[in-house]
N, C-alpha and C positions, 0 to 999 in steps of 0.2 A: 504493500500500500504506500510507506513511503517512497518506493520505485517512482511511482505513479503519482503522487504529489509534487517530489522533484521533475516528472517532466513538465509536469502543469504550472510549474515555478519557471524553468529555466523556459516555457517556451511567451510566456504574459511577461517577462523580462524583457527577451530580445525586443517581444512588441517595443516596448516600453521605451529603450534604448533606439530604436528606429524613428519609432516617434519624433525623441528628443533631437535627434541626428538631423533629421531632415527637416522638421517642420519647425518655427518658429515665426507667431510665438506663437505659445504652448500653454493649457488650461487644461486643470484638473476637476470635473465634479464631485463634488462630495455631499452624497445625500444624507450620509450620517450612517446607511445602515451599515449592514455583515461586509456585501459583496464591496462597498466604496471603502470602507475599514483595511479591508484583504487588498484593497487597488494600490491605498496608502501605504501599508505594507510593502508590498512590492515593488514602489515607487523607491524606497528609502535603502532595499536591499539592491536594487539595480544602479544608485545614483549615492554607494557610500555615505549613507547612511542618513542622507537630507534630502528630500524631494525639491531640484532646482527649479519648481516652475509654480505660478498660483495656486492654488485649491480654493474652487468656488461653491461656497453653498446660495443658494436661490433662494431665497428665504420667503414663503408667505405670511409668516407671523400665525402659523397656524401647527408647527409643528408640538411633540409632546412637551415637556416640561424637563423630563427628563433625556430629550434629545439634544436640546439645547446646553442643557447639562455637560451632555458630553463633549460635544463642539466645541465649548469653553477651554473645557480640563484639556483635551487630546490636542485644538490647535496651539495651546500654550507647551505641552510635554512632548510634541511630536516636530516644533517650532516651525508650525507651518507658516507660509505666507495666504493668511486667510482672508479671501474677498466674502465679502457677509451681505450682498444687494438684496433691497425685497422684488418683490415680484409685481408685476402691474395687478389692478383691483380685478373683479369677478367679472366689472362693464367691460373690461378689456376685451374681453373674450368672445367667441364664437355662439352667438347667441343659440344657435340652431344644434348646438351639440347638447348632450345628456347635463343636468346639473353636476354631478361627479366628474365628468370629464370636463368641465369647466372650471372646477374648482381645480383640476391637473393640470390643464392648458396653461394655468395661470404662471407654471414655469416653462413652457414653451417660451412664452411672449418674456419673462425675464433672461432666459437664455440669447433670446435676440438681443434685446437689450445690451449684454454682456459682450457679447460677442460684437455689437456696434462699437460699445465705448470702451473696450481693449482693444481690439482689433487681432482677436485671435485667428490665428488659420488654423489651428490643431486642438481639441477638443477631446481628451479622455474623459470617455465614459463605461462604468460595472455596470453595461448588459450582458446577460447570458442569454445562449440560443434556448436553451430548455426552460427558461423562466415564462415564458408568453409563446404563443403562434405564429405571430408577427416577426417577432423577432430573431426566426430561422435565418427569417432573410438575409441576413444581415450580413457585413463584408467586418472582417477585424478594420481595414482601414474606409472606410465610406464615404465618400465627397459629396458635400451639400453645397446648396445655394445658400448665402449668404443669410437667406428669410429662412433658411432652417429645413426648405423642401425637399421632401427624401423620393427618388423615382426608385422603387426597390426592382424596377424591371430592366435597368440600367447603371447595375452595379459593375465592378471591373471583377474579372476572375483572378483568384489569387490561390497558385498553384504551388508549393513546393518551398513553402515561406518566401514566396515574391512578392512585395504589396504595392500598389500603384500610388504613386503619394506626391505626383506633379498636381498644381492646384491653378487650373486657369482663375483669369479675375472674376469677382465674384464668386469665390465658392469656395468654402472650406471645409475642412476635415475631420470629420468624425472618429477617435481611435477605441477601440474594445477590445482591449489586453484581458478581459475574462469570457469571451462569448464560448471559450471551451471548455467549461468549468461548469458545474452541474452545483445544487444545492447543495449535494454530500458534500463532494470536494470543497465546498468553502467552509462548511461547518471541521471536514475533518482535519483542512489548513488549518484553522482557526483555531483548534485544540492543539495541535501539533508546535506552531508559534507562539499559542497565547496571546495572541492578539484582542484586546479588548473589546468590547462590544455593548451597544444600547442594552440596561439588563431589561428591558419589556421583550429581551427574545427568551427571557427565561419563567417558568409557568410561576405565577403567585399564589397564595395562601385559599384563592378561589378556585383554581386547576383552569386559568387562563395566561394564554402568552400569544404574543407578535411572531408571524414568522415572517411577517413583509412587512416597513413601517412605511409608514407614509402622512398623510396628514389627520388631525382629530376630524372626526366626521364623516371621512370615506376610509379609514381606513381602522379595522374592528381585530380582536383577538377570538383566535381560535382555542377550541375546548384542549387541553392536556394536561400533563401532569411531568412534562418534561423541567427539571429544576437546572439539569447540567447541559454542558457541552455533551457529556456522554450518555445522557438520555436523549438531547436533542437525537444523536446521531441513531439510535437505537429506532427510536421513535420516526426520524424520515427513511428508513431500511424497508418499513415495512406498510407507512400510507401511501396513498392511495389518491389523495386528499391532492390539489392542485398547490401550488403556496404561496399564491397569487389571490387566496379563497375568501382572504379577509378585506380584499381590497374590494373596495365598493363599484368602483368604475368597470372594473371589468365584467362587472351583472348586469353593465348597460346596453343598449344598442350593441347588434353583431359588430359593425363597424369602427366603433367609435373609439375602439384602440387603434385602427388602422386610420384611421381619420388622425388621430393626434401625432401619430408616430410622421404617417406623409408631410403634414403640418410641421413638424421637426421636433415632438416631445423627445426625452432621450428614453 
């Protein structure tokens, strides 16, 4: 198993390293959870021991209490360079989409934002393929327009760790140093490193816990009785259960995640 964890280290590295190589300038997202935790991680092991590039949270003013929590403690202990923007209001939004995906869109449109007033052309982001449908599609390196719009039918092929990372005007780079990493694999990085994490992924005193965070309101805890890392992992061995389940958005409209995503959600 740890075979298999160092390939999955050594190969979200080279991403990583490629990234930094080619593209600048260069943006990190950090939504606070497991998968952006394990990104940071891996940021700090590839780049001796400091991530040399921003790390952006998108902030709606809507997150846990105890996420924020963590943001605090970890951008100060991890010495990150933390951009902390909020997010345009709910009017901003696509009126015609689900309430729940409005309330997500709502970092779409601060990601534009961000990306306007940095002027980023590389963009890391902890998507995995097996996390959503949508996001099979998906290229480790991805080139967007500028407004964030993703053509998933017009992606380049990327054969034999060759990534295509020329970026005409207008259009920048979307990177995904984990799209080959499955849930286990980050929970069982996670154990293996110790890398910290939000405790709402750990079951409380009522047999509830997060396996996806996201924001209060669209986003709910699942029934279990997992307390540890090594329940967690016992416990995802054998559901069933999507872990996307608690998220509220994705019980919308069939569309409406592929809507956000074309729209350029990450």
């Amino acid at each position: 198993m740890h075979d298999d964890l160092d390939q999955l280290e050594a190969q979200s590295i080279y991403i990583l390293r490629e990234a930094y190589s080619r593209i600048r300038p260069l943006a990190m997202l950090w939504s606070l959870g497991k998968d952006s935790n394990v990104m940071i991680w891996l940021a700090k092991k590839a780049f001796l021991g400091r991530v040399p590039f921003p790390v952006a949270h998108l902030d709606t003013g809507l997150e846990f209490p105890e996420t924020y929590a963590f943001r605090d403690r970890y951008a100060r202990e991890w010495e990150l360079e933390l951009i902390k923007d909020s997010c345009p209001p709910l009017e901003a939004t696509d009126p015609t989409l689900p309430h729940n995906s409005r309330i997500a869109a709502r970092k779409t449109l601060g990601l534009k934002e961000a990306i306007a007033r940095y002027q980023w052309k590389g963009v890391i982001a902890g998507i995995r393929r097996d996390e959503q449908a949508t996001r099979a599609k998906e290229r480790y390196f991805s080139p967007r327009g500028d407004d964030g719009a993703w053509d998933f039918r017009d992606q380049p092929p990327e054969l034999w760790d060759h990534f295509a990372s020329e970026l005409p005007t207008g259009v920048h780079m979307r990177i995904h140093p984990l799209l080959h990493w499955t849930e286990l694999d980050i929970w069982r990085y996670i154990q293996r490193e110790e890398i910290p994490v939000v405790p709402l992924y750990f079951a409380n005193d009522e047999g509830k816990r997060f396996r996806s965070l996201g924001e209060i309101g669209i986003t709910f805890p699942i029934d279990s009785r997992a307390a540890t890392i090594e329940q967690i992992i016992a416990e995802l061995e054998v559901t069933r259960e999507p872990e996307r389940a608690g998220r509220a958005m994705d019980h919308d409209s069939e569309d409406a995640f592929e809507r956000l995503r074309v729209a350029g959600y990450m």
